[in-house]
N, C-alpha and C positions, 0 to 999 in steps of 0.2 A: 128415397132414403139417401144423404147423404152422405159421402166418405165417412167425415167424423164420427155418425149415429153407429154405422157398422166399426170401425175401428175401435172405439168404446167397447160396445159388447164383446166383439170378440174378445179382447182384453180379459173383461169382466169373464168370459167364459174359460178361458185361460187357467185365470186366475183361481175361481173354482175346482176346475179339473186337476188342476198342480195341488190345489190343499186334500181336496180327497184320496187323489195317488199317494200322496207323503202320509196319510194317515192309514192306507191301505183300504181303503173302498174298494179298492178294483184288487185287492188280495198280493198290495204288491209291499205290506210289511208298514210298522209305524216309521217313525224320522227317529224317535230316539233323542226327546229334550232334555234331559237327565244336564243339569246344570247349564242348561241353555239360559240366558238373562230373559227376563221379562220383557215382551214387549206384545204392539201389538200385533204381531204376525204369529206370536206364540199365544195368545190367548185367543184368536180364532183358530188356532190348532189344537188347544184343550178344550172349546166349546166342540168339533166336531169329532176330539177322541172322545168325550162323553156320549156324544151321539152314537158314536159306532160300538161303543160297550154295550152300552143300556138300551141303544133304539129308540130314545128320546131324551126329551131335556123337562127339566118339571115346573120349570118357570120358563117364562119371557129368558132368556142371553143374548146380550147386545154389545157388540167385541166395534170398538172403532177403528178403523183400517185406518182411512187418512181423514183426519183432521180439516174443517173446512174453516171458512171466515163468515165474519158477520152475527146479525142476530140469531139468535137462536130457535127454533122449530118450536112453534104453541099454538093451543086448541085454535082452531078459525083459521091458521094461515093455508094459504093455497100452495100446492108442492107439484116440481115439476121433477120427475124420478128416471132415471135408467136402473134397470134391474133383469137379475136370472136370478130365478125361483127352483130351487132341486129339493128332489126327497133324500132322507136318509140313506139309497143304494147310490146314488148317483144319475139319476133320471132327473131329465132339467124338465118341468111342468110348465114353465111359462116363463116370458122373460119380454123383454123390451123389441127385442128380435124378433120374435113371432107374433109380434103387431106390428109387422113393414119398417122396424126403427123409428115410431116416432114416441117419444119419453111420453109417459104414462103422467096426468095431470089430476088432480083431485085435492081436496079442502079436509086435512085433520078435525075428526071431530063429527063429521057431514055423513058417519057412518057409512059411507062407501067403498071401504078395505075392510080386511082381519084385525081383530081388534091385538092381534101382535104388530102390525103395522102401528096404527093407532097409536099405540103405547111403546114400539121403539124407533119411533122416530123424533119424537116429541127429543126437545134439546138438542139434536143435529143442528149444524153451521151449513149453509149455502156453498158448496163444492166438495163437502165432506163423503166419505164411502163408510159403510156400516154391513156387518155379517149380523143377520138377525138369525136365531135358533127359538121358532117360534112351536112351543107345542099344542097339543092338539083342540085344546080348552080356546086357546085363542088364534086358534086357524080355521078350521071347517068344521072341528068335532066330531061327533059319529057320523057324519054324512058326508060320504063320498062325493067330488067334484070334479069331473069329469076324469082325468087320467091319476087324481091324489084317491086314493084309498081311503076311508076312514079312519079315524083314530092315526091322523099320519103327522108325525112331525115335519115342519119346513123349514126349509133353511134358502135363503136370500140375500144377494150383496144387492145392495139399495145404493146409488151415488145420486145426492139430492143437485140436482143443476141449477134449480130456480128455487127462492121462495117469497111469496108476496105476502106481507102483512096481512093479519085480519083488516076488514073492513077497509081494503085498498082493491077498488074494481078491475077486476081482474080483465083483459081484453079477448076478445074470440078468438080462437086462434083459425089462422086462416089456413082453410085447405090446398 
């Protein structure tokens, strides 16, 4: 694992743990937007105050953090991802870190993910970051996965690193 791979996550972990304390996951009170401007640091702030009223979201929410370049993310292309995965308390359930830092690689479409994956990533830019709030219809559903509960909503910051065209051969990656 190199420098980078970990300096990314932690980031990424970071940057979670900061939006959940300011909304009070850990009981330490909301931020208080009340005539705050819109943006996107305040609309993944309202996606997980909804989460923390209600304990879910009732569709797919997909808040774009940073903005990336390039074509944009469509069925068949191949995606190469860093990501932390948390439940609604703040329990991180899986993330790019707890597979030795190497970014998570897989084909939109090739049904291999959550079909909240599937469907919020789709239109992402190649360096862009995304807070997905994926409920439970399109994450695991009534079946428990290993440390997620059933019926759980997730929540995910996704930074797409790579993306190779459909129908552009993707190369092995070497161990």
């Amino acid at each position: 694992m190199n420098s980078k791979n970990i300096n990314v996550i932690i980031i990424l972990a970071i940057a979670v743990v900061a939006i959940f304390i300011g909304l009070g996951f850990f009981g330490f009170g909301g931020l208080g937007t009340t005539g705050a401007p819109k943006t996107e640091q305040n609309g993944a702030q309202a996606i997980l105050a909804e989460i923390q009223q209600t304990g879910t979201v009732a569709d797919l929410r997909v808040q774009e953090i940073t903005d990336g370049a390039g074509e944009v993310v469509a069925p068949g292309d191949t995606l190469t991802v860093q990501y932390i995965g948390v439940l609604p308390d703040g329990t991180v359930f899986d993330s790019t870190d707890a597979h030795g830092g190497t970014p998570f690689v897989f084909t939109i479409g090739a049904g291999k993910v959550i079909q909240g994956w599937e469907r919020g990533l789709l239109g992402m830019r190649e360096g862009g970051r995304r807070l997905l709030a994926v409920p439970p219809a399109l994450g695991y559903g009534a079946q428990a996965n290993g440390v997620i509960p059933a019926n759980s909503t997730l929540i995910f910051d996704v930074q797409l690193l790579k993306r190779v065209p459909a129908g552009t051969p993707v190369a092995p990656a070497i161990p």
